[in-house]
DRENDO-1510 file (C-alpha; in Angstrom, 1 decimal, always signed):
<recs>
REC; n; res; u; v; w
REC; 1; UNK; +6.9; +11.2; +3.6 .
REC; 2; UNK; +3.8; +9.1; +4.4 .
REC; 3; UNK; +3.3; +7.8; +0.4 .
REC; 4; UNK; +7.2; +7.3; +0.5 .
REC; 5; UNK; +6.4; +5.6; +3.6 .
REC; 6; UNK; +3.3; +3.6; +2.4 .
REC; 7; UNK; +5.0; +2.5; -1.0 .
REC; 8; UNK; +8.1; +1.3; +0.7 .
REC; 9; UNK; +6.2; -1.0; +3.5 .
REC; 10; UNK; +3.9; -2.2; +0.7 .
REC; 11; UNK; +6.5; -3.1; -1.5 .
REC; 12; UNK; +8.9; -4.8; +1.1 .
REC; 13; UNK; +5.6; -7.1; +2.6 .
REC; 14; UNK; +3.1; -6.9; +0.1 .
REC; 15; UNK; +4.2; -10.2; -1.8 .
REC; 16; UNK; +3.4; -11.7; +1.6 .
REC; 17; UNK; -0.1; -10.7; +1.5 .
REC; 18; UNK; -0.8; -11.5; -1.8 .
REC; 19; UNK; -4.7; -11.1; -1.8 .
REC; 20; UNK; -4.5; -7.8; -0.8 .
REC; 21; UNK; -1.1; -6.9; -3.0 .
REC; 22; UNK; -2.6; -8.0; -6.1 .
REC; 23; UNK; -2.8; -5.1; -8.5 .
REC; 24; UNK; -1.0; -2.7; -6.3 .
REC; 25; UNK; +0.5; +0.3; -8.0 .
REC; 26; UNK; +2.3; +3.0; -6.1 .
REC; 27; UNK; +0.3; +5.4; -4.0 .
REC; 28; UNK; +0.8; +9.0; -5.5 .
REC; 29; UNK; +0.5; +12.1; -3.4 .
REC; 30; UNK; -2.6; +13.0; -5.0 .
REC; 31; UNK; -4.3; +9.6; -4.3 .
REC; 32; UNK; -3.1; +9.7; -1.0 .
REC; 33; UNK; -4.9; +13.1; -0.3 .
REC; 34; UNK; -7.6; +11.6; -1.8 .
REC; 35; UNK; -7.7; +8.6; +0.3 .
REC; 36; UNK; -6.8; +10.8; +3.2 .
REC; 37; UNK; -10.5; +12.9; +2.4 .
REC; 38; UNK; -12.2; +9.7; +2.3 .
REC; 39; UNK; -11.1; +8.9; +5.9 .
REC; 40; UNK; -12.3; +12.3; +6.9 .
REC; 41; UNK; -16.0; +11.6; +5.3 .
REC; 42; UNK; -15.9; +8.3; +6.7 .
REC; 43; UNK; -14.9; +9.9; +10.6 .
REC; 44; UNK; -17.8; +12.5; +9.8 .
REC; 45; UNK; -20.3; +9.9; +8.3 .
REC; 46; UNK; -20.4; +6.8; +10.4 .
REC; 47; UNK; -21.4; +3.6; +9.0 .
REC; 48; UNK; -21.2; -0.2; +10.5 .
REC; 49; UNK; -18.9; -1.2; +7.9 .
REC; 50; UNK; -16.3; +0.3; +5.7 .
REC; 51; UNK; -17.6; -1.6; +2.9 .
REC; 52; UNK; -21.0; +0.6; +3.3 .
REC; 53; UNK; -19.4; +3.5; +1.4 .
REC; 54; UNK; -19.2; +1.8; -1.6 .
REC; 55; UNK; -22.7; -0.2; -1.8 .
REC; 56; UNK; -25.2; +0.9; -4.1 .
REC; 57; UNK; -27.8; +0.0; -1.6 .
REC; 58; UNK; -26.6; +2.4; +1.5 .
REC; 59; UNK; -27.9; +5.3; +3.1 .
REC; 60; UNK; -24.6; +6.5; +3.4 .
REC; 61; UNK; -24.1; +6.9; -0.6 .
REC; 62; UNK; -22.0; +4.6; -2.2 .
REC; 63; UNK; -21.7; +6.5; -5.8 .
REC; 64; UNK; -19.9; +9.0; -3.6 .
REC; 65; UNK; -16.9; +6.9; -1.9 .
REC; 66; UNK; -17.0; +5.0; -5.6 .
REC; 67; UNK; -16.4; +8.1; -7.6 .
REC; 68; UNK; -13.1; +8.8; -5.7 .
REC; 69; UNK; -11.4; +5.4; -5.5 .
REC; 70; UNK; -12.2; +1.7; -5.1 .
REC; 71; UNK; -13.1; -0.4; -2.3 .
REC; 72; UNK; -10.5; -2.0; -3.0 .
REC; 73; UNK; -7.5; +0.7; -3.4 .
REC; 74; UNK; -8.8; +2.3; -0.3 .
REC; 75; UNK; -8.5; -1.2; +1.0 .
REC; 76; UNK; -4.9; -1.3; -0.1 .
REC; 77; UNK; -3.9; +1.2; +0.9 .
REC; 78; UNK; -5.2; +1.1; +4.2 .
REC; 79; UNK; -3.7; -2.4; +4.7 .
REC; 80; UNK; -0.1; -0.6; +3.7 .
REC; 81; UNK; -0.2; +2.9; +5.3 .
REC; 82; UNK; +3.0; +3.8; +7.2 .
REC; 83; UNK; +3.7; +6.5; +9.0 .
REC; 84; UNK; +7.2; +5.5; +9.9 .
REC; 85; UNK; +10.1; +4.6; +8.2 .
REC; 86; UNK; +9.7; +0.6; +9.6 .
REC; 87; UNK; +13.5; +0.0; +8.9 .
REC; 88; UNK; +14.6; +2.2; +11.2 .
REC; 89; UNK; +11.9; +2.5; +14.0 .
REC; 90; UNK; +13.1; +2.1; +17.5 .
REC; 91; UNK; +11.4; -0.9; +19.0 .
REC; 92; UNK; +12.5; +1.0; +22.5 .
REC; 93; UNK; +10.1; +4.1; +21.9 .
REC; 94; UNK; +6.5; +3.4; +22.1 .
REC; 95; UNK; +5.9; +6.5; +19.6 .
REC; 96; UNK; +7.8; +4.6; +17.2 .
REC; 97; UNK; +5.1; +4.3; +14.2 .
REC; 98; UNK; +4.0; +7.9; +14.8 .
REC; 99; UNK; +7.1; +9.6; +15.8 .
REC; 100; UNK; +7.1; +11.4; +12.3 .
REC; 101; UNK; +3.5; +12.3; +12.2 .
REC; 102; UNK; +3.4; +13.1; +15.8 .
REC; 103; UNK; +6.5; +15.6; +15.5 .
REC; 104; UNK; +5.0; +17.0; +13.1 .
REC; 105; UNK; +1.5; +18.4; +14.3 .
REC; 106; UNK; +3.5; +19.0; +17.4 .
REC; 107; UNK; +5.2; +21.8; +15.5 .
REC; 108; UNK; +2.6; +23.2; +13.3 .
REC; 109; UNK; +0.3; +23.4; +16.6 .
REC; 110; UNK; +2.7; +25.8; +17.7 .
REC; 111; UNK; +3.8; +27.6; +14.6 .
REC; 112; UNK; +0.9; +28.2; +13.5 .
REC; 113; UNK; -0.8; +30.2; +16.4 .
REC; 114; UNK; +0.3; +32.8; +19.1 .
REC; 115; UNK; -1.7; +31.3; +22.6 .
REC; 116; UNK; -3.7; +34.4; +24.4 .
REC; 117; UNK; -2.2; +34.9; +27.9 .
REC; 118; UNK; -4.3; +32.3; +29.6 .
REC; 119; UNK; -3.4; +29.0; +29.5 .
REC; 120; UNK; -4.6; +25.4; +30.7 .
REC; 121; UNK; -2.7; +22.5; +31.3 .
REC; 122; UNK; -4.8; +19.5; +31.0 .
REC; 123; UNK; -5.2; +15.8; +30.5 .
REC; 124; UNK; -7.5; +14.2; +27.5 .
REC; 125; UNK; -8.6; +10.7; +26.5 .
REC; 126; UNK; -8.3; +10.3; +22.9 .
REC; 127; UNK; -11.0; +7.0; +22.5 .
REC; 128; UNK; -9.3; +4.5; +20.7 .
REC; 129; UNK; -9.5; +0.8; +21.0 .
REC; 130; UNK; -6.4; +0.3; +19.1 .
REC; 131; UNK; -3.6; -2.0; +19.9 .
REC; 132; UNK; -0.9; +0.0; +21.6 .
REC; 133; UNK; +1.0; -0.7; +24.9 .
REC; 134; UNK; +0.3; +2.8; +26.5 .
REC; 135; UNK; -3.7; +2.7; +26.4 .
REC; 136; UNK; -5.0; +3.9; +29.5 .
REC; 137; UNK; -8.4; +3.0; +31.2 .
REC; 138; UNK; -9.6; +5.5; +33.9 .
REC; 139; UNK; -13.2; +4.8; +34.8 .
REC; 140; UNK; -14.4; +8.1; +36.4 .
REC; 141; UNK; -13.8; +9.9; +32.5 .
REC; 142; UNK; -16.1; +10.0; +30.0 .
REC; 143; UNK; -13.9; +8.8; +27.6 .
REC; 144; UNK; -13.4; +5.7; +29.8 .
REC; 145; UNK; -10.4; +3.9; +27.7 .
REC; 146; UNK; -7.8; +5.3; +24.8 .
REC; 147; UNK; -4.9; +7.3; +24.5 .
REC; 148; UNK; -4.0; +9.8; +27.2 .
REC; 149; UNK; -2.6; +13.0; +26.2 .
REC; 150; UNK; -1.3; +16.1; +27.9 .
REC; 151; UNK; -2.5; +19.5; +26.6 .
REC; 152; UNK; -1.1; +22.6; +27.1 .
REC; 153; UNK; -4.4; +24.6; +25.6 .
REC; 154; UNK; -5.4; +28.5; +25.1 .
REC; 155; UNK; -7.7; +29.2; +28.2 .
REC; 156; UNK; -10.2; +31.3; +25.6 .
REC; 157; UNK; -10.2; +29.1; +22.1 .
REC; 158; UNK; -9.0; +25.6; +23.4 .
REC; 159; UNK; -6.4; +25.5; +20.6 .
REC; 160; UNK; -4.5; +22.7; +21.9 .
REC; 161; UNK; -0.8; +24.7; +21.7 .
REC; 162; UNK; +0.9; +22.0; +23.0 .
REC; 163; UNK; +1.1; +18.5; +23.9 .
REC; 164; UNK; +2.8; +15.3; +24.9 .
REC; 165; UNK; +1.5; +11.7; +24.7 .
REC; 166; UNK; +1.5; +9.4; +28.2 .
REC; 167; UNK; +3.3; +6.5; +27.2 .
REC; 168; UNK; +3.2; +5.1; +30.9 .
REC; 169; UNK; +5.5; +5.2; +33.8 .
REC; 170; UNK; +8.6; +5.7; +32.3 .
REC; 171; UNK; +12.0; +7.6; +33.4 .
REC; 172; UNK; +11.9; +8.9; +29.6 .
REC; 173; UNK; +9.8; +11.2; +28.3 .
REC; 174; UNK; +7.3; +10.5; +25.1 .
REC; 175; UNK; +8.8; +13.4; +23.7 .
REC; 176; UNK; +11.7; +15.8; +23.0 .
REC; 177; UNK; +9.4; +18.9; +23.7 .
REC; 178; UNK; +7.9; +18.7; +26.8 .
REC; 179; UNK; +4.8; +20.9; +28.0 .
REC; 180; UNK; +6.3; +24.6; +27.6 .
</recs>
């Protein structure tokens, strides 16, 4: 869903940015794993600049990044990704542009693993400096500002079995699920 996603948001405002939509070409699903591999590398391997991965001069190995994809593609498609359908988003639900994705790991997290008996409910700060109107600050954390989730985890692995995203104070809930 995310290339359908991608390819339909780049196609409806692309010709808008025309700098960056020049030369685009529909994102396949084996691009996008490959672009979605890159971002790993890149979270693993931290550099000052995305532009880094693809200079010859770099520590951090620019033949590497280079023999995957462009600068450029991975530019593109970063500029494009969507992770919602944006036609149909509800400008009510803060979740909105992840719903999808967010839905999603929700119910692998718990398909995919049987919690032991013991279990923690929790609160984490997901750092993140992004532009989002639910971004908490809480100075006595470690994490000081970002996204504030709450975790329903195993007591003996810390598989995170379950969780919902604080949105704020809000008579809805962020999700459908709720904690358990």
């Amino acid at each position: 869903m995310l290339v359908l996603y991608t390819n339909k948001y780049a196609a409806h405002f692309g010709p808008t940015k025309p700098t960056v939509y020049k030369g685009w070409y529909d994102v396949t699903v084996d691009e996008f794993y490959t672009f979605l591999g890159l971002l790993m590398y890149m979270s693993i391997v931290r550099a000052p600049s995305v532009s880094k991965y693809w200079c010859r001069s770099s520590l951090y190995n620019g033949i590497w990044a280079r023999s995957f994809m462009t600068k450029k593609r991975f530019l593109q498609i970063m500029s494009f990704l969507k992770v919602s359908n944006f036609e149909t988003e509800d400008r009510q639900d803060k979740l909105s542009k992840i719903r999808f994705l967010y839905e999603y790991i929700h119910k692998k997290c718990q398909k995919l693993y049987q919690p032991h008996q013991n279990l923690s409910i929790d609160e984490r700060m997901v750092q993140n400096k992004g532009r989002y109107g639910f971004r908490q600050y809480i100075r006595d954390k470690p994490t000081k500002q970002g996204m504030k989730i709450w975790v329903l985890a195993d007591s003996l692995t810390g598989y995170t079995y379950d969780f919902e995203i604080y949105v704020g104070k809000d008579n809805s809930p962020s999700s459908r699920f709720g904690l358990a």
